[in-house]
MDTraj code that builds the backbone (N, CA, C; nanometers):
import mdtraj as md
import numpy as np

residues = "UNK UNK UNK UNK UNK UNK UNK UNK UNK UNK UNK UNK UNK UNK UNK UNK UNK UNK UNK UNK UNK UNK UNK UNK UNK UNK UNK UNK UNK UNK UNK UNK UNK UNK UNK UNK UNK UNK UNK UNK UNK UNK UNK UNK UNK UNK UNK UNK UNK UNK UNK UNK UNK UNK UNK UNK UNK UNK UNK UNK UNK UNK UNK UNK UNK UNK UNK UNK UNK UNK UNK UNK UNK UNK UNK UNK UNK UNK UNK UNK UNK UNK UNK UNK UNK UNK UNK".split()
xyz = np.array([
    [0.0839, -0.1181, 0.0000],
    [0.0000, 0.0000, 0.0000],
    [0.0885, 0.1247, 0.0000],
    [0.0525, 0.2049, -0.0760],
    [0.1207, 0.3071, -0.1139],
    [0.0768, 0.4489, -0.0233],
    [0.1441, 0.5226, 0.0900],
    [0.1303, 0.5927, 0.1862],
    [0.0777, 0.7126, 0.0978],
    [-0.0082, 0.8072, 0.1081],
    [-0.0448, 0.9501, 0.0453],
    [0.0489, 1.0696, 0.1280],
    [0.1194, 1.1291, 0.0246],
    [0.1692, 1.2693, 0.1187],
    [0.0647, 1.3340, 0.1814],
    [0.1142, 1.3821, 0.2967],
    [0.0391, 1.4575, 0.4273],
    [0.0464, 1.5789, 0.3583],
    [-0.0422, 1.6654, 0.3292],
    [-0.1030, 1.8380, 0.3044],
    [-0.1847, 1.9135, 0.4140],
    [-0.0879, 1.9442, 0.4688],
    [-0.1410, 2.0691, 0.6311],
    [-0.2190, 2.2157, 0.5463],
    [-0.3014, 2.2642, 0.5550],
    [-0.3783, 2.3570, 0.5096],
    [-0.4088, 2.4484, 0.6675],
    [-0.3169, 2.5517, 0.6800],
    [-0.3558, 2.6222, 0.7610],
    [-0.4479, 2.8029, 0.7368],
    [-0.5535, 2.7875, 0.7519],
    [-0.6300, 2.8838, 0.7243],
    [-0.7616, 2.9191, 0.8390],
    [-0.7563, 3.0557, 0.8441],
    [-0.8196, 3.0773, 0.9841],
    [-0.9670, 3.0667, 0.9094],
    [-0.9996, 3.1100, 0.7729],
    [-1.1446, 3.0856, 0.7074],
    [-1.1812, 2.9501, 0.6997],
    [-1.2880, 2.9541, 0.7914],
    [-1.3551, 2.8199, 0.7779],
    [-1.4069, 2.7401, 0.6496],
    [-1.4542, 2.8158, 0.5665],
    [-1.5277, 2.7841, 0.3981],
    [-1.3319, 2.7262, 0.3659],
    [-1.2576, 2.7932, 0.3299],
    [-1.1495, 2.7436, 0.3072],
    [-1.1239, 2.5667, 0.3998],
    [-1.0906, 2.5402, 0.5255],
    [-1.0702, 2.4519, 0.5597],
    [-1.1620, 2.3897, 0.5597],
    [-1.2705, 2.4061, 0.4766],
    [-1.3980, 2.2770, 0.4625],
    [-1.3512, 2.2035, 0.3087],
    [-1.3569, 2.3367, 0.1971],
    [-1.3390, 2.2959, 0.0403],
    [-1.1656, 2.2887, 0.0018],
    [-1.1007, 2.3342, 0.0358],
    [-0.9754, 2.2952, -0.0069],
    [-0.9174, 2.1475, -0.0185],
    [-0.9689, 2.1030, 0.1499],
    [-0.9089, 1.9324, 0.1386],
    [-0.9732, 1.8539, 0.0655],
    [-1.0947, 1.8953, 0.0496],
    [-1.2064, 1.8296, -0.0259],
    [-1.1041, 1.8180, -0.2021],
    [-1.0749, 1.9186, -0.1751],
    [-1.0364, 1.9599, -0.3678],
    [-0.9149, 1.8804, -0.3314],
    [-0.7726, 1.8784, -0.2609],
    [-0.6935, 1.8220, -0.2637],
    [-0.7048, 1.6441, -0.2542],
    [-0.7895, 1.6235, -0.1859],
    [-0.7929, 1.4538, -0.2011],
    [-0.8138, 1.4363, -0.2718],
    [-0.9315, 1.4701, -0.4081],
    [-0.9236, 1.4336, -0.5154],
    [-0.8044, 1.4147, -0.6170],
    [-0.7628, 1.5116, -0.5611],
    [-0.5543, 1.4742, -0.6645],
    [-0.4907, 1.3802, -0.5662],
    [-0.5738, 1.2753, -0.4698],
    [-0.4938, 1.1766, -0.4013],
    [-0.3683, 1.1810, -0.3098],
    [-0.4157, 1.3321, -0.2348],
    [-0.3267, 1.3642, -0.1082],
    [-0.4195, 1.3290, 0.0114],
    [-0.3083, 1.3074, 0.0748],
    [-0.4169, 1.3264, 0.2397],
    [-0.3706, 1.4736, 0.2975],
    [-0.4795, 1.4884, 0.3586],
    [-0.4928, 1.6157, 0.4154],
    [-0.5507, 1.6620, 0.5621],
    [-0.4908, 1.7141, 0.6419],
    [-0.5618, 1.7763, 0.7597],
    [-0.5440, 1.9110, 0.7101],
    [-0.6606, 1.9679, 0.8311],
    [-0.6587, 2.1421, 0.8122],
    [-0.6409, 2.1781, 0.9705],
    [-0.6075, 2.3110, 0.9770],
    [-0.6012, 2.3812, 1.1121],
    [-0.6994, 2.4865, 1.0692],
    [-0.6660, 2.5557, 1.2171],
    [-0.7519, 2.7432, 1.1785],
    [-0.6276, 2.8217, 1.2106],
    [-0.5253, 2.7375, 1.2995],
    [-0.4154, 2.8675, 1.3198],
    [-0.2799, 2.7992, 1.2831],
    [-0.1550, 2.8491, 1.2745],
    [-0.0167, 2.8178, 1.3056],
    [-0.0151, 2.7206, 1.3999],
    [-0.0541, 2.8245, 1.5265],
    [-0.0433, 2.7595, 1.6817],
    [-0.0782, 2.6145, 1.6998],
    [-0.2535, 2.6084, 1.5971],
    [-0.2569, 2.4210, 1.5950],
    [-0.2199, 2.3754, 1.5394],
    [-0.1558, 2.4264, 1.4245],
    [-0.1025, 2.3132, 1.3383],
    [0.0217, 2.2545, 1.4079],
    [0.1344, 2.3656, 1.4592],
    [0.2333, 2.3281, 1.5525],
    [0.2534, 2.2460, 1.6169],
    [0.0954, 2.2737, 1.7282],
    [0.0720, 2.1470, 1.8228],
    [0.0206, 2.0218, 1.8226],
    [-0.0336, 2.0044, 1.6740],
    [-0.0701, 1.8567, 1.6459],
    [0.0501, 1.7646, 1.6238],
    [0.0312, 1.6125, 1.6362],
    [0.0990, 1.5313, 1.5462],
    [0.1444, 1.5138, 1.4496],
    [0.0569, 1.6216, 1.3303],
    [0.1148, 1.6006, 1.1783],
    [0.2463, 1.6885, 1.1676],
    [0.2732, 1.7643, 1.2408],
    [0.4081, 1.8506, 1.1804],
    [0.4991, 1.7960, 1.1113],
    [0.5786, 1.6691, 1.1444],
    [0.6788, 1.6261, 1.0942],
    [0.6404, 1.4911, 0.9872],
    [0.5203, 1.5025, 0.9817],
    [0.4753, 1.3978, 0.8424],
    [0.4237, 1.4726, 0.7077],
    [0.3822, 1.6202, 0.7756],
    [0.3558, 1.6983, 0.6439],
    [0.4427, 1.7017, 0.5275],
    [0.4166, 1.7115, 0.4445],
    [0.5020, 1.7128, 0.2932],
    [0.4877, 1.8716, 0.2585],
    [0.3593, 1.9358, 0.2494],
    [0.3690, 2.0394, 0.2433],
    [0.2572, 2.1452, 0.2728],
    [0.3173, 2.2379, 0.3201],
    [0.2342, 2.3293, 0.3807],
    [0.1515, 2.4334, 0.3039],
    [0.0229, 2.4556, 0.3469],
    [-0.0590, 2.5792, 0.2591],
    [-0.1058, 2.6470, 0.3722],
    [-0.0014, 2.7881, 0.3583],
    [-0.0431, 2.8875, 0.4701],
    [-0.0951, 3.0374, 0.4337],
    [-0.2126, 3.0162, 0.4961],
    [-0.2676, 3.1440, 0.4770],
    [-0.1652, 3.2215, 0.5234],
    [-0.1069, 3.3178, 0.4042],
    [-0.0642, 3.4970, 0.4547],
    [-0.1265, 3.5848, 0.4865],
    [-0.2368, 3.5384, 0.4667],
    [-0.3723, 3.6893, 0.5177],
    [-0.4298, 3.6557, 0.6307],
    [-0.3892, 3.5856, 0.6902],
    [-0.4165, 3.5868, 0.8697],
    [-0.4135, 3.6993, 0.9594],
    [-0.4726, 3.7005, 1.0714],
    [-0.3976, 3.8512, 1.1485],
    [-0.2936, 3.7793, 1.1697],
    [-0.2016, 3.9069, 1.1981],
    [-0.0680, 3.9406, 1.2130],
    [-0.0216, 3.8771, 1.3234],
    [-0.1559, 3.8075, 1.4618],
    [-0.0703, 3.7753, 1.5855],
    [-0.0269, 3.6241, 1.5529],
    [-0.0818, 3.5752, 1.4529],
    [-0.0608, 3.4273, 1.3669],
    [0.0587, 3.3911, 1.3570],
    [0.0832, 3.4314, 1.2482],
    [0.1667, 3.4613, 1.1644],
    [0.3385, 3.3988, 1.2101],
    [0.3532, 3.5569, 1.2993],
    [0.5372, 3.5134, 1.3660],
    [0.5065, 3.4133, 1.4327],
    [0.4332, 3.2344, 1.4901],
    [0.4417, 3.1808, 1.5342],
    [0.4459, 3.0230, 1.4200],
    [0.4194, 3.0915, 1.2877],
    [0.3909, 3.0204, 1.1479],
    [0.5275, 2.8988, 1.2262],
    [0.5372, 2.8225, 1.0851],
    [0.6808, 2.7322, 1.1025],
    [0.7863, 2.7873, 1.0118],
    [0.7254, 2.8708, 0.9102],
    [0.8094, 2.9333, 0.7750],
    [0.7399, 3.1161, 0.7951],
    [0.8409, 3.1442, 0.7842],
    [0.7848, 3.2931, 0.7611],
    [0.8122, 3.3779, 0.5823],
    [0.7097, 3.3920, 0.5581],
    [0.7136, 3.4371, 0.3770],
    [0.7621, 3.5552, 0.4039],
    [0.8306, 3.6178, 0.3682],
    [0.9175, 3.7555, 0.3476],
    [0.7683, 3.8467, 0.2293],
    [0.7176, 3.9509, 0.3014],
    [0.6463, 3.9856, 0.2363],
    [0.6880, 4.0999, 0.1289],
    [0.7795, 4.1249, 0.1808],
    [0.8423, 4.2669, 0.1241],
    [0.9474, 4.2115, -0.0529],
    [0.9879, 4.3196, -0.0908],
    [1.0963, 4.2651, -0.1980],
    [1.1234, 4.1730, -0.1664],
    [1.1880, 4.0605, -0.2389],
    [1.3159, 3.9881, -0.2104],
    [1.4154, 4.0642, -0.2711],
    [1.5286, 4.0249, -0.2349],
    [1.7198, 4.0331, -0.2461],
    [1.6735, 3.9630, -0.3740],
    [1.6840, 3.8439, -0.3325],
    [1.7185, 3.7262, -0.4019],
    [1.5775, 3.6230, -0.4082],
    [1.5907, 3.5015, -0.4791],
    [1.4759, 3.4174, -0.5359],
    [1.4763, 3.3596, -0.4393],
    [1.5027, 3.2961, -0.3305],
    [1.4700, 3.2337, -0.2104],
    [1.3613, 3.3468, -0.1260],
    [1.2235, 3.3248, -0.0850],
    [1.1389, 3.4352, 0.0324],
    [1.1051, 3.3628, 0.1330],
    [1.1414, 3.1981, 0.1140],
    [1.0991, 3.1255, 0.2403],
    [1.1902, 3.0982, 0.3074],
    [1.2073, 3.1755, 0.4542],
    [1.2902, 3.1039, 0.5579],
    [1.2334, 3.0737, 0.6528],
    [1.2742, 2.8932, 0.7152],
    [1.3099, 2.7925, 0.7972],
    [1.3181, 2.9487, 0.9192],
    [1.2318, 2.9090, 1.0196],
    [1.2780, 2.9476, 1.1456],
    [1.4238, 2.9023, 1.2083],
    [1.4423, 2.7391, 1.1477],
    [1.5209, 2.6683, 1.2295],
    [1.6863, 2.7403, 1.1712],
    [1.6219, 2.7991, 1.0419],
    [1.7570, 2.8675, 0.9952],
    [1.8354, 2.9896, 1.0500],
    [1.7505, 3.0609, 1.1254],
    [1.7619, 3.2036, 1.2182],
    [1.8242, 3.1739, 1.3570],
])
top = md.Topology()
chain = top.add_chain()
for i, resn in enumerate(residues, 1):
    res = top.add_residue(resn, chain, resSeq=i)
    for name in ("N", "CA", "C"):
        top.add_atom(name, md.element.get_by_symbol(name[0]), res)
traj = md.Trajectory(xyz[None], top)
C-alpha cells in the first residue's frame, strides 16, 4: 500500500478549511486542516507533512508563530521562504 503525502492547510477561514481538502484529495493527497499556526504546531502532523498551505492573510498575531515565515516585502534574491530553524 502506497502511503499519500500529508497536506497541512492552515487557514483561519472556515469555507477554506472545509473545500480545499475536499479539492486536494481528489488529486490523491491526504490532508488535515487547522484554523491557526499555533494548531497546526501542536498537532501530530508537523513532521509527516510534505507540504504546507499557509494562509498569509491571517492577522498578524498568527503569523510570527507560522513554522516558515514568507518575506512579504521585496526579495534580495529568489529564495522568500525562511526555515525558522535557519535564524
Amino acid at each position: 500500500m502506497v502511503k499519500r503525502p500529508l497536506v497541512s492547510v492552515v487557514d483561519d477561514d472556515e469555507s477554506v478549511r472545509e473545500s480545499l481538502p475536499d479539492l486536494l484529495r481528489e488529486f490523491g493527497f491526504a490532508v488535515q486542516a487547522f484554523s491557526s499556526a499555533e494548531e497546526f504546531l501542536a498537532s501530530d502532523f508537523v513532521d509527516q507533512t510534505k507540504c504546507l498551505i499557509l494562509d498569509i492573510a491571517m492577522p498578524r498575531d498568527d503569523r510570527p508563530r507560522s513554522p516558515a515565515r514568507i518575506d512579504a516585502s521585496p526579495a534580495k534574491d529568489s529564495d522568500r521562504l525562511h526555515n525558522r530553524s535557519q535564524r
